[in-house]
NUBADO-790326 format. One record per atom (N, C-alpha, C): residue number from 1; residue in three letters; atom name; x, y, z. Coordinates in Angstrom, 1 decimal. Each point is the difference from the previous one (the first is absolute). Layout:
BEGIN
+-----+------+------+--------+--------+--------+
! pos ! code ! site !   east !  north !     up !
+-----+------+------+--------+--------+--------+
! NUM !  Ala !   CA !      X !      Y !      Z !
...
+-----+------+------+--------+--------+--------+
//
This chain:
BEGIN
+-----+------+------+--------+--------+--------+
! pos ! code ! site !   east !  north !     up !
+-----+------+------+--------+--------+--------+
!   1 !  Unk !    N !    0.8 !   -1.2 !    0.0 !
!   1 !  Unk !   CA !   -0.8 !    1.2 !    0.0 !
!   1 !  Unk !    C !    0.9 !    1.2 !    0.0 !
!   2 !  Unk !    N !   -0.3 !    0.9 !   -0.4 !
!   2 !  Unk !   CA !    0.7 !    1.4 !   -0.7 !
!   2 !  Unk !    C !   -0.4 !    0.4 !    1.2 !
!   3 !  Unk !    N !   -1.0 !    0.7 !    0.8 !
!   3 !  Unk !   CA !   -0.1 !    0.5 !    1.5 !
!   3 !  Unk !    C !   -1.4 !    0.9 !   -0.5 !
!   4 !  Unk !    N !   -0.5 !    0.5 !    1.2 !
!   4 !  Unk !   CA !   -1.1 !    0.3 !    0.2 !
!   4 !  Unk !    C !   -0.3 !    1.0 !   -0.7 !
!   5 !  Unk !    N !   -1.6 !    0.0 !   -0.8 !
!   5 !  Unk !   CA !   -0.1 !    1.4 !   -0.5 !
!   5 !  Unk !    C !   -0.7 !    0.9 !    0.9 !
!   6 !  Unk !    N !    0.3 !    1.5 !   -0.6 !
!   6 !  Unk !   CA !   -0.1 !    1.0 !    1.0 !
!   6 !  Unk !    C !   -1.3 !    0.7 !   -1.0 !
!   7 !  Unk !    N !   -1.0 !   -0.3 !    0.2 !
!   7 !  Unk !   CA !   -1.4 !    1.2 !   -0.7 !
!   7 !  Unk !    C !    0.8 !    1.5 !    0.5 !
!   8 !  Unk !    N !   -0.4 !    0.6 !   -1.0 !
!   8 !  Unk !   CA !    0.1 !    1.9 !    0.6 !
!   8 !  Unk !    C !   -1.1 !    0.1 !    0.3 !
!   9 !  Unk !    N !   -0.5 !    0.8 !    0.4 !
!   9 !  Unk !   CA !   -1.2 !    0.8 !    0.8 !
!   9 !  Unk !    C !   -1.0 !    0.5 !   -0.9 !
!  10 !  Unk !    N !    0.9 !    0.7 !   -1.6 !
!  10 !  Unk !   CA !   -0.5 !    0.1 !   -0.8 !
!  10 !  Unk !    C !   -0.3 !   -1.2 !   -0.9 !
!  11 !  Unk !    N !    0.5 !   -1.0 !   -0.1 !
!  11 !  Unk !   CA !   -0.7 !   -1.4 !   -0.5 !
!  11 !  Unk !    C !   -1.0 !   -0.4 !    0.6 !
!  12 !  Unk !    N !   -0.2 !    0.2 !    1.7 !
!  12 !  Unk !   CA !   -1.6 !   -1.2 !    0.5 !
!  12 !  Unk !    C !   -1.2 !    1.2 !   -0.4 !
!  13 !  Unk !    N !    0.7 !    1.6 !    0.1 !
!  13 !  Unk !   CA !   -1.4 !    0.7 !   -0.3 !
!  13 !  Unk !    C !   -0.7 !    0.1 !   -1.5 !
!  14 !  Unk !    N !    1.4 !   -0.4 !   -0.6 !
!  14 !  Unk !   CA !   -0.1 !   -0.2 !   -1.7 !
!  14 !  Unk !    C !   -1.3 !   -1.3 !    0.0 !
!  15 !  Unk !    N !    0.5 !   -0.8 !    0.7 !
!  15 !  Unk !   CA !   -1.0 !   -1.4 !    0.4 !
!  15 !  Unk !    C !   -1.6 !    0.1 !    0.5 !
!  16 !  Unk !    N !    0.1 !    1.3 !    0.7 !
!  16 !  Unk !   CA !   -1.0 !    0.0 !    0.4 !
!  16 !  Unk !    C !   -0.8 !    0.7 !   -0.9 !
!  17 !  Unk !    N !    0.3 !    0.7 !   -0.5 !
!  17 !  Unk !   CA !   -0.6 !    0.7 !   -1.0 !
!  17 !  Unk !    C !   -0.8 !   -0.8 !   -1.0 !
!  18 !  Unk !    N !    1.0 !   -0.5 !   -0.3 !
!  18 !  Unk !   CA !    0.1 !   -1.0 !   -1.4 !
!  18 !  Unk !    C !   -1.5 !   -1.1 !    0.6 !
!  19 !  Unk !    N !    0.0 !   -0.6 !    1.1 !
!  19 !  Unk !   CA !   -0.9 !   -0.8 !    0.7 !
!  19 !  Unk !    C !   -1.3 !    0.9 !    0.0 !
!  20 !  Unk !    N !   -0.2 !    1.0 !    0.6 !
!  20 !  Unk !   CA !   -1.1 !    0.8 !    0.2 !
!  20 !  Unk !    C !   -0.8 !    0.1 !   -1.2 !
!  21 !  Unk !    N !    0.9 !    0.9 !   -1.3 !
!  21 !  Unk !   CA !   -0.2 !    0.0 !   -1.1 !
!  21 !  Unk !    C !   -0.7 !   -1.6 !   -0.8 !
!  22 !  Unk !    N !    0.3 !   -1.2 !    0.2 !
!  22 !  Unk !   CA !   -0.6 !   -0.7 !   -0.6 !
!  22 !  Unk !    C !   -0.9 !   -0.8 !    0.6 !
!  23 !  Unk !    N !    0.0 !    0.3 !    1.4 !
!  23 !  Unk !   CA !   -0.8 !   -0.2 !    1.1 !
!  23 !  Unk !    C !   -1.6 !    0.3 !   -0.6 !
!  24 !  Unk !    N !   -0.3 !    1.0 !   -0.5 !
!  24 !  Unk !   CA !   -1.1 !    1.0 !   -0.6 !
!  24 !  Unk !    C !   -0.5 !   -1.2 !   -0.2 !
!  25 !  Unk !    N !    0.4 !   -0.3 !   -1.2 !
!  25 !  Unk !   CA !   -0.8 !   -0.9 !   -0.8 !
!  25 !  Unk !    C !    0.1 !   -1.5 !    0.2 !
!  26 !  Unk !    N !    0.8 !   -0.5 !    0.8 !
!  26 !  Unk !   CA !    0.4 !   -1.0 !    0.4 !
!  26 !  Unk !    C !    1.0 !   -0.6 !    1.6 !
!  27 !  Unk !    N !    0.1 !   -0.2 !    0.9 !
!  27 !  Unk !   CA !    0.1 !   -0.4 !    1.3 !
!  27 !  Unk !    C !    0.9 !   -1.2 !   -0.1 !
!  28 !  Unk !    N !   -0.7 !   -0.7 !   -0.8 !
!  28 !  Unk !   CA !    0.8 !   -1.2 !   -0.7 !
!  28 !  Unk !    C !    1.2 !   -0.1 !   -0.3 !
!  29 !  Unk !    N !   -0.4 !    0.6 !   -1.0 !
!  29 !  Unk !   CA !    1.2 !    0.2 !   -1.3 !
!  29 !  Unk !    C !    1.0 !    1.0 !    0.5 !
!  30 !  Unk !    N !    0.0 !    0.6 !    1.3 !
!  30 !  Unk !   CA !    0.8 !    1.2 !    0.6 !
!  30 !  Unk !    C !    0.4 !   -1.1 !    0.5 !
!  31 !  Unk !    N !   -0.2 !   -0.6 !    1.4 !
!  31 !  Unk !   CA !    0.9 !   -0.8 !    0.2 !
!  31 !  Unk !    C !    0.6 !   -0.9 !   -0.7 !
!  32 !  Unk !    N !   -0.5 !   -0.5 !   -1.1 !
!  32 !  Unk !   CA !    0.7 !   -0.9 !   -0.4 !
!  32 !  Unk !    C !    1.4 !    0.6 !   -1.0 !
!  33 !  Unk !    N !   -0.2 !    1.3 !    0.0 !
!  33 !  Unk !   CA !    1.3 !    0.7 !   -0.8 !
!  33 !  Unk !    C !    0.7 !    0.5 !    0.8 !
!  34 !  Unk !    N !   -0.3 !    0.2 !    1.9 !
!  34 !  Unk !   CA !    0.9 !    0.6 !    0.8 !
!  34 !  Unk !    C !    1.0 !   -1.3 !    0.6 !
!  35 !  Unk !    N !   -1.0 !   -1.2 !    0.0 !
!  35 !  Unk !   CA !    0.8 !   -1.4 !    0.0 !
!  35 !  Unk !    C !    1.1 !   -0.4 !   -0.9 !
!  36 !  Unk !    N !   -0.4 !    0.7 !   -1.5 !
!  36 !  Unk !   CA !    1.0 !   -0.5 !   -0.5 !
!  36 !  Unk !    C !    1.4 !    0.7 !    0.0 !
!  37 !  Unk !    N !   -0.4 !    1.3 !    0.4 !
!  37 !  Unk !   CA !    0.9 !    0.7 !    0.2 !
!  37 !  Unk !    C !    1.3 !   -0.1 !    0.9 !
!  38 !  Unk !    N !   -0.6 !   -0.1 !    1.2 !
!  38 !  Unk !   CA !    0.4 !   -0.6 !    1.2 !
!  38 !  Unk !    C !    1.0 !   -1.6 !   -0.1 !
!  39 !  Unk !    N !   -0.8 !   -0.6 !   -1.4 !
!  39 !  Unk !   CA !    1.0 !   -1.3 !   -0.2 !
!  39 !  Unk !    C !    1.2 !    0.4 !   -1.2 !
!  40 !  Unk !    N !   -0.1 !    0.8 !   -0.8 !
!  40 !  Unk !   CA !    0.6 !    0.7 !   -0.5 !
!  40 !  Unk !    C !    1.5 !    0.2 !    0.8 !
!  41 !  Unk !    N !   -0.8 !    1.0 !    1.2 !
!  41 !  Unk !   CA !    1.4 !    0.2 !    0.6 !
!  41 !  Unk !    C !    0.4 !   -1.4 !    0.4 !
!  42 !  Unk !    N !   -0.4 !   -0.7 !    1.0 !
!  42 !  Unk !   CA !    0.8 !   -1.4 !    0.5 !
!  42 !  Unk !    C !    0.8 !   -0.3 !   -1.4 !
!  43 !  Unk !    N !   -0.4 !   -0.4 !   -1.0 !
!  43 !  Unk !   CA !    1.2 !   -0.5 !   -1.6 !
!  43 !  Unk !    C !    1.2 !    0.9 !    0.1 !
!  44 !  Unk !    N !   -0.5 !    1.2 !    0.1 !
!  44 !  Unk !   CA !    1.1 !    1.2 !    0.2 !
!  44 !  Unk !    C !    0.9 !   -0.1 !    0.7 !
!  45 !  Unk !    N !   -0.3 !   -0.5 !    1.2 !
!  45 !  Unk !   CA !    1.1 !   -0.1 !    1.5 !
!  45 !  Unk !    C !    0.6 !   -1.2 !   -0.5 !
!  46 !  Unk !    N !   -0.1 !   -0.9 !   -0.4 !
!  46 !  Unk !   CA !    0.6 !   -1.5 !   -1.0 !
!  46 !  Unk !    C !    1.4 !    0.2 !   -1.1 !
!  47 !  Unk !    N !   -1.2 !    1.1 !   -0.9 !
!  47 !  Unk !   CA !    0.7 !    0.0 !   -1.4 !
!  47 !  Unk !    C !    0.1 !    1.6 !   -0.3 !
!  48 !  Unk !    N !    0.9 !    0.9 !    0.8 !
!  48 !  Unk !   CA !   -0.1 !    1.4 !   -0.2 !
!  48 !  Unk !    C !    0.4 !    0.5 !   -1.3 !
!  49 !  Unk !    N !    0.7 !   -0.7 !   -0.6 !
!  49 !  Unk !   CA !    0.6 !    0.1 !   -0.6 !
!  49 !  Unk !    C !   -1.1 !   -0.3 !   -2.0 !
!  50 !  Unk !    N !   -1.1 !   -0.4 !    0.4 !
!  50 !  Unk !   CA !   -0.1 !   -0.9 !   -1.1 !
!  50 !  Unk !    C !   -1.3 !    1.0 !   -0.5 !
!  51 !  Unk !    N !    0.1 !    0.8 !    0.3 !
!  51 !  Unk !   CA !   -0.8 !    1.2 !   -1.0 !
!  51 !  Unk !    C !    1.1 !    0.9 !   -0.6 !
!  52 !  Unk !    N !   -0.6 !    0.6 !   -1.5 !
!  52 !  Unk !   CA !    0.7 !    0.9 !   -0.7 !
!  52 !  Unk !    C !    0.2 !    1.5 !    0.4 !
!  53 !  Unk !    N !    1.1 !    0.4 !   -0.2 !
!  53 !  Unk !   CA !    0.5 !    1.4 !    0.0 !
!  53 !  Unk !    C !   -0.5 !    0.5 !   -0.6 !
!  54 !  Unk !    N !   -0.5 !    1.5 !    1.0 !
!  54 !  Unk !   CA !   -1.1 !    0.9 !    0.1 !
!  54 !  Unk !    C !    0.9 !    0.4 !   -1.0 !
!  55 !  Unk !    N !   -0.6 !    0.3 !   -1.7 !
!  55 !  Unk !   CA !    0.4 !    0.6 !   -1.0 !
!  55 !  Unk !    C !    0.2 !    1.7 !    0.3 !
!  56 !  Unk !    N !   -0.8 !    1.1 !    0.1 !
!  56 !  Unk !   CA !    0.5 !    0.7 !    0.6 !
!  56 !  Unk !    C !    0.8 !    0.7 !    0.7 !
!  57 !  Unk !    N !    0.5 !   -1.1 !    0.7 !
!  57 !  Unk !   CA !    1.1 !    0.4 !    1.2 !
!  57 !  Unk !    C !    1.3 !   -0.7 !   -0.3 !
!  58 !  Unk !    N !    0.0 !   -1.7 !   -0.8 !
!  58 !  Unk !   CA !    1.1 !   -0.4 !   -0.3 !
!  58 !  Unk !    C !    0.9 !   -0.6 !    0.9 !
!  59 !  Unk !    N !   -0.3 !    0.0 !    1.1 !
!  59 !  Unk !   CA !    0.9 !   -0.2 !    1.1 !
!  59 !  Unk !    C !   -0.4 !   -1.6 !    0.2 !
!  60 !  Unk !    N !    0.8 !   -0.8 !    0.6 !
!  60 !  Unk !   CA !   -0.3 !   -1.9 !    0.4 !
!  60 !  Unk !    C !   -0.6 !    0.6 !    0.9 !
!  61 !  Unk !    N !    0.5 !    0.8 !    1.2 !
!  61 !  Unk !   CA !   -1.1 !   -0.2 !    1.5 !
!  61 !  Unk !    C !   -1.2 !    0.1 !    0.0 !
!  62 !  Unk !    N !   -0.1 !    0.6 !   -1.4 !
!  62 !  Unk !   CA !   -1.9 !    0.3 !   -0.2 !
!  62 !  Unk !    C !   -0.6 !   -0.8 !   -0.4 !
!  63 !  Unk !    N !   -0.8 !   -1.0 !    0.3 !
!  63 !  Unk !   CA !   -0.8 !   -0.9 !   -0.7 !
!  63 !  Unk !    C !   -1.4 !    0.5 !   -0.4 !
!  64 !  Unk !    N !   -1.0 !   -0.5 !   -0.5 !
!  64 !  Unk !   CA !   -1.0 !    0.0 !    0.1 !
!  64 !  Unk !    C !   -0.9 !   -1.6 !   -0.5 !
!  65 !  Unk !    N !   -1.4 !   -0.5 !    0.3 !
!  65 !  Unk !   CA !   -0.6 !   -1.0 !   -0.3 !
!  65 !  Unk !    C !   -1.0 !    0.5 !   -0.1 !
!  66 !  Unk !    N !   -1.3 !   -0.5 !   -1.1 !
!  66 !  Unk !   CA !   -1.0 !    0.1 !    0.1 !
!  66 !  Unk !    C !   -1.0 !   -0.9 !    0.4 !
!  67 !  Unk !    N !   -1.3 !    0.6 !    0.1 !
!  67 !  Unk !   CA !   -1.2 !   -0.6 !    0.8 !
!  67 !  Unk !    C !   -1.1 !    0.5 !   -0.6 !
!  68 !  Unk !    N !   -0.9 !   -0.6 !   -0.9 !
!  68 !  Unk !   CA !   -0.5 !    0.7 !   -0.9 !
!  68 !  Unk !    C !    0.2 !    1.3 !   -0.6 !
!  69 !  Unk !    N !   -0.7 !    0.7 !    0.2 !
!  69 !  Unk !   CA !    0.6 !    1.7 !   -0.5 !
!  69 !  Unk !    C !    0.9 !    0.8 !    1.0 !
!  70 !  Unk !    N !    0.4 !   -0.7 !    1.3 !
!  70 !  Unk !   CA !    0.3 !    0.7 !    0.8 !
!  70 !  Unk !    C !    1.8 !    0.0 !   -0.2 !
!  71 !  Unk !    N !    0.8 !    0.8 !    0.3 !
!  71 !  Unk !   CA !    0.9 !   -0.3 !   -0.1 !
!  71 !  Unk !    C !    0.8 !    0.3 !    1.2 !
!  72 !  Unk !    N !    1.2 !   -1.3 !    0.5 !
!  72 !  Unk !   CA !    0.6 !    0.2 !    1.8 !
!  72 !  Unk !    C !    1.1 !    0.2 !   -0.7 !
!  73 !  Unk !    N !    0.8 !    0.8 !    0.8 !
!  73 !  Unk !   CA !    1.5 !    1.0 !   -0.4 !
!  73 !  Unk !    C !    0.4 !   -0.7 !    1.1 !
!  74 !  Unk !    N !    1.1 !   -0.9 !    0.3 !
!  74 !  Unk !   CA !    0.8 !    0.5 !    1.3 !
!  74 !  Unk !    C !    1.1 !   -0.4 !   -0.3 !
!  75 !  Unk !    N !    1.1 !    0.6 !    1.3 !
!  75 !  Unk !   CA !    1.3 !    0.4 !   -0.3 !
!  75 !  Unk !    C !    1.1 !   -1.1 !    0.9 !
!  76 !  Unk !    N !    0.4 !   -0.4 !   -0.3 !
!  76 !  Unk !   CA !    1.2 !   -1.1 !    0.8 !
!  76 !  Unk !    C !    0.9 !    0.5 !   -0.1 !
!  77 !  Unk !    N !    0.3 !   -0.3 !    1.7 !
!  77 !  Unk !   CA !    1.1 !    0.7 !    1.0 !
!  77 !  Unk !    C !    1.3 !   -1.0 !   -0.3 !
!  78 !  Unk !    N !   -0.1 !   -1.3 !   -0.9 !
!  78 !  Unk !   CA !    1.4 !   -0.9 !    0.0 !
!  78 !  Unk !    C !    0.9 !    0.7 !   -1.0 !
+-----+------+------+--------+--------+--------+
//
């Protein structure tokens, strides 16, 4: 294991938003996208490495992975 992921503060409110927002119309389908999210990260803590470089930025420590339309940016400290 690569070591523990750290959410920012601005990712769980990013989360919560994101949840609220599809909450509207669905409860269901909110959790079941904040679940996957959340599993998302656990792969992340495994394989930090195994998402592509944030084009933009160009840097290795930047990764990002997708989740449907959503896209997770995070940065590794190795």
């Amino acid at each position: 294991m690569a070591g523990p992921l750290n959410w920012t503060s601005e990712a769980l409110d990013d989360i919560d938003a994101i949840a609220e927002f599809i909450a509207r119309d669905s409860p269901r389908h909110a959790r079941r996208i904040i679940e996957a999210l959340f599993e998302l990260g656990d792969v992340i803590e495994v394989h930090p490495f195994a998402g592509r470089v944030v084009p933009e930025v160009g840097r290795t420590s930047l990764r990002e992975r997708f989740l449907y339309s959503y896209r997770v940016i995070l940065r590794n400290s190795c």
